[in-house]
Residue, then its C-alpha position, 0 to 999 in steps of 0.5 A: x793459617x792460624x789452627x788452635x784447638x781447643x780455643x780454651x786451651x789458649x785463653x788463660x787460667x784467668x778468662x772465664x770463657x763464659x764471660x762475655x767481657x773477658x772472651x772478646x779482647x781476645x777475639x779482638x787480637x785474633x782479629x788484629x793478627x789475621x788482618x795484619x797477617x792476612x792469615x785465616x784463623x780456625x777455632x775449634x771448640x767442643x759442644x757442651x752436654x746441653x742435649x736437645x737445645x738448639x745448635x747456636x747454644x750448644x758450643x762451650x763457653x759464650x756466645x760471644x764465640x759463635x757471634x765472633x766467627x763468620x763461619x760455623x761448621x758443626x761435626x757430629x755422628x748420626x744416630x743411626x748409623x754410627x760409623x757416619x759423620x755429617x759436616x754442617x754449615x751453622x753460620x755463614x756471614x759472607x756467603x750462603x751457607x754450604x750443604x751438609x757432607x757426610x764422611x764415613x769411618x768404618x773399621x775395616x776401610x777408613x775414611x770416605x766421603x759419603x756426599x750430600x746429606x739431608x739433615x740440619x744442625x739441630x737434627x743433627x745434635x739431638x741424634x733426630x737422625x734427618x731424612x737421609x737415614x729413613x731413605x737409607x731404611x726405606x733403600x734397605x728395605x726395597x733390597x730385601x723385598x727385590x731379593x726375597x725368596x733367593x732372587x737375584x738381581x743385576x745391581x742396575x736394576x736395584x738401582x732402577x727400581x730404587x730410582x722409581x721409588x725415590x731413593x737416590x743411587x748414592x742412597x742404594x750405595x749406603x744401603x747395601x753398605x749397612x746390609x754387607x753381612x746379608x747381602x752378598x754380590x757376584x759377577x756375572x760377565x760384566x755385570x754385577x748380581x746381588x742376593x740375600x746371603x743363605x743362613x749357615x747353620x749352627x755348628x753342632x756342640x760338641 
């Protein structure tokens, strides 16, 4: 396995990386390495600051680097939620492409796997924020509704009812992630509860 990252790092002072004619040599001698070798090789690039264009014109540098590979993944963070990362499959020449994955980077927990994601790679770059964000809104927002007025509620029910609205378990799971500091859960036997947290109220000034 071959890794360079960036790309440009190793292309030379003398390739201008936006030239076509300059860019394919080396992918040529790439090629050459990896068939003689039998190794695979991964480039790793950086998009450029083209906000709103479309994913295939988005990648520093010629096209002739997205032509070249015969699978493009692409990173990003969705807007709406910011601790999210979703993996898109762009570009796939010798098998159909892979769904989205989305991972999670939070502060206090690292890294997870998210699963599935519903969002394409030009929704993705222009920070649209695809469907799974309006599901996770639409989960938070039946939570609130389930929960008001100091009810609480098994978690497999939460999950029931989302289910009859058409949010998925993983989706409800996202939710009450977003909500942790509102939403509070205690267990009750074998079985888990969830409620809306009481507001304390503001120390007095001293």
């Amino acid at each position: 396995l071959i890794i360079l990252d960036p790309i440009q790092a190793y292309m030379g002072e003398k390739t201008d990386m936006n030239r076509a004619n300059e860019v394919r040599p080396m992918f040529r001698r790439l090629a050459d390495v990896a068939e003689r070798t039998g190794c695979a090789v991964i480039l790793i690039g950086h998009l450029n600051k083209a906000a709103g264009g479309q994913s295939a014109y988005r990648g520093l540098g010629s096209i002739d680097f997205r032509a070249a590979a015969r699978s493009v993944l692409l990173i990003g963070r969705v807007k709406r939620e910011p601790n999210v990362r979703v993996i898109v499959h762009d570009k796939s020449s010798l098998a159909p492409e892979g769904k989205p994955v989305a991972f999670c980077l939070d502060p206090e927990t690292g890294f997870s796997w998210i699963g599935e994601y519903d969002i394409t790679a030009d929704e993705l770059l222009s920070g649209a924020g695809g469907n799974t964000a309006t599901k996770t809104e639409q989960a938070e927002r039946l939570i609130l509704d389930l929960l008001a007025d100091g009810k609480e509620l098994a978690s497999e029910d939460i999950v029931k009812a989302a289910a009859e609205a058409g949010i998925s378990e993983r989706t409800v799971q996202n939710a009450k992630r977003n909500m942790g500091g509102i939403l509070g859960a205690r267990r009750v036997g074998g079985q888990w509860y969830n409620f809306i947290k009481k507001k304390q109220p503001p120390e007095p000034a001293i």
